[in-house]
C-alpha positions, -999 to +999 in steps of 0.1 A: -461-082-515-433-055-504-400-066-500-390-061-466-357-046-465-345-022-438-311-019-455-319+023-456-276+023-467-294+020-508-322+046-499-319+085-509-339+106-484-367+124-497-381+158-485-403+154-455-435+170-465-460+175-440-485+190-464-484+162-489-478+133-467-494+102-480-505+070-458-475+046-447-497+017-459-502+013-496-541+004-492-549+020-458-554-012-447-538-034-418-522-061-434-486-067-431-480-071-471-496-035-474-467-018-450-439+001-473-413-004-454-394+014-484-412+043-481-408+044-443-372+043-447-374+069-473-388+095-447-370+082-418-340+094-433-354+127-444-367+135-405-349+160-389-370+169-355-390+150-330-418+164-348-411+144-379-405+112-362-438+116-344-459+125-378-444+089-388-452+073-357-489+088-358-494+067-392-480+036-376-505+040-345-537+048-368-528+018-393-526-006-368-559+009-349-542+018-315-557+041-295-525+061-282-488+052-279-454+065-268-418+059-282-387+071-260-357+064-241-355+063-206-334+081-187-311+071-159-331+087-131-370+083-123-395+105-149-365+112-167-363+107-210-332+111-230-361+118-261-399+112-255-431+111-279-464+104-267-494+105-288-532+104-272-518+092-240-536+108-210-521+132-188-526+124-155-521+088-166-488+099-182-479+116-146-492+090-123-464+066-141-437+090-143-441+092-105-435+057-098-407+035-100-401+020-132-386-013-119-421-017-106-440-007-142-448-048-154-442-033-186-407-017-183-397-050-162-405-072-192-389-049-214-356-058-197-362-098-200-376-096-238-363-088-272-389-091-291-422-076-286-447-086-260-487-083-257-496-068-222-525-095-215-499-117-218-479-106-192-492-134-166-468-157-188-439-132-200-426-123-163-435-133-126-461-109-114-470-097-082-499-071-069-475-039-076-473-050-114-512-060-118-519-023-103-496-014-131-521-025-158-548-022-135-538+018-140-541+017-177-572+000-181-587+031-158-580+056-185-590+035-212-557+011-225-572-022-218-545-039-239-512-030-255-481-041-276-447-029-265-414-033-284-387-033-259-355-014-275-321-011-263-285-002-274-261-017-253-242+001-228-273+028-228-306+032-209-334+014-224-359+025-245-393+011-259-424+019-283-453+014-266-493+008-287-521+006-261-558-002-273-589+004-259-600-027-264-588-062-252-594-083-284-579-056-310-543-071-314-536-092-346-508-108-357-507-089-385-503-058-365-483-069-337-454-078-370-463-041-383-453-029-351-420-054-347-410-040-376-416-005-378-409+006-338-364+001-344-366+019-373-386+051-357-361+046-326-335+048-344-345+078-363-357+098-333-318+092-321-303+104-347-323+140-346-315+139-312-277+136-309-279+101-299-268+083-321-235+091-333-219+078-366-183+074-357-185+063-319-154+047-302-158+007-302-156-002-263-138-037-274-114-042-243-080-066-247-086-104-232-062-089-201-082-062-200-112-083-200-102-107-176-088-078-154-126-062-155-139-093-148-119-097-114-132-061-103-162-076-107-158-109-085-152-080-057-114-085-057-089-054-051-060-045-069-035-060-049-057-094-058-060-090-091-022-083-095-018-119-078-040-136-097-034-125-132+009-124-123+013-088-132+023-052-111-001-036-094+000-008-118-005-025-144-038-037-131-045+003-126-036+010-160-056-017-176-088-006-158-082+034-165-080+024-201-112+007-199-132+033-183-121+059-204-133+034-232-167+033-218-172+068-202-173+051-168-158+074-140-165+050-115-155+009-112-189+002-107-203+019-137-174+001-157-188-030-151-220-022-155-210-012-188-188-041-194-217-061-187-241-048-208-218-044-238-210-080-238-170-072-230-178-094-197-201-118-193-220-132-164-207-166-166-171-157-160-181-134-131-197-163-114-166-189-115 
């Protein structure tokens, strides 16, 4: 069997060759023992376009006999991608979604409630569904995805992204493929950041001060300045500095979007708020 190890730090790239490009699975078959995750780290490091990352992707779909799929990151406004690749999905499906509200796509709202991957017949149990959701899949089964597995993938303080395999057929999932897919989908997201910009090497760690923290954390509660200063026993603008500090540590230009970001980044946490 393959070791599994996705510690690419050891690997040395290797030249991307389209021409010469052999299958990602050692056999051609389906079976998780036959993935070479070695080899897919190999070429991961080598891609340098969207193009590359989507040859990879391709093998990943056709070894685990999916009928189309779609790796991106969403971006903060409806129909909007920070990277996108789609592979055999329809068009006018591909629009029809793009046109509605995500928080509404069943899919997109269990990708912010999972971590792990999740099988789209099984839905009914993953999050509470309502008639806007079942049209959601209802949707997909009309141009031919009567099933599909879907990685959720995030970083925090960023928009969310996901890998998405749909199948024409309902019984075609395994759970030999549905590891494949675990396992493969962080590594092409990953990948299809870097060649995009996204994902930079030396970037700033948000880590706020416990005062800074706490100070964050009363923005949060709805309290002003003024407040704040009261309760924590400092000046007023030292409460201002301490929150210009952090924003300017997460990119946030508003107080709103700081704690968002505090939020997500795990500098502030929900419990706290809630006292």
């Amino acid at each position: 069997m393959t070791p599994i190890c996705l510690n690419t730090a050891e690997l040395e790239p290797v030249a991307l060759d389209h021409s010469k490009i052999r299958s990602l699975f050692l056999t051609g078959s389906q079976r998780l023992e036959d993935l070479d995750v070695d080899w897919l780290c190999l070429h991961a490091l080598a891609a340098q376009s969207l193009d590359d990352v989507a040859t990879l992707l391709r093998m990943v779909m056709e070894g685990v006999g999916a009928t189309a799929c779609v790796l991106c990151q969403v971006g903060h406004t409806r129909g909007e991608s920070l990277f996108e690749i789609q592979i055999n999905c329809p068009k006018e499906l591909e629009r029809l979604i793009k046109s509605r509200k995500l928080a509404d796509d069943a899919v997109m709202v269990a990708c912010e409630q999972r971590v792990l991957g999740f099988e789209w017949s099984d839905l009914e149990r993953v999050i509470d569904m309502n008639d806007r959701r079942r049209e959601t899949l209802a949707l997909y089964a009309a141009y031919g995805l009567h099933n599909g597995y879907t990685v959720p993938l995030s970083i925090p303080g960023e928009t969310r992204g996901l890998c998405s395999f749909g199948y024409s057929s309902a019984d075609s999932l395994t759970f030999q493929r549905r590891s494949i897919m675990q396992i493969t989908a962080p590594v092409l997201f990953e990948t299809a950041r870097r060649v995009q910009g996204l994902w930079r090497e030396h970037r700033m760690p948000h880590g706020l001060s416990h005062r800074q923290a706490e100070c964050v954390t009363l923005v949060a509660q709805g309290l002003s300045d003024a407040q704040i200063a009261g309760r924590m026993g400092i000046g007023i603008p030292t409460v201002h500095e301490y929150l210009e500090v952090a924003k300017k540590r997460y990119g946030a230009k508003k107080r709103v979007d700081l704690v968002v970001k505090a939020i997500r980044s795990g500098d502030v946490h929900w419990n706290k708020i809630a006292e």
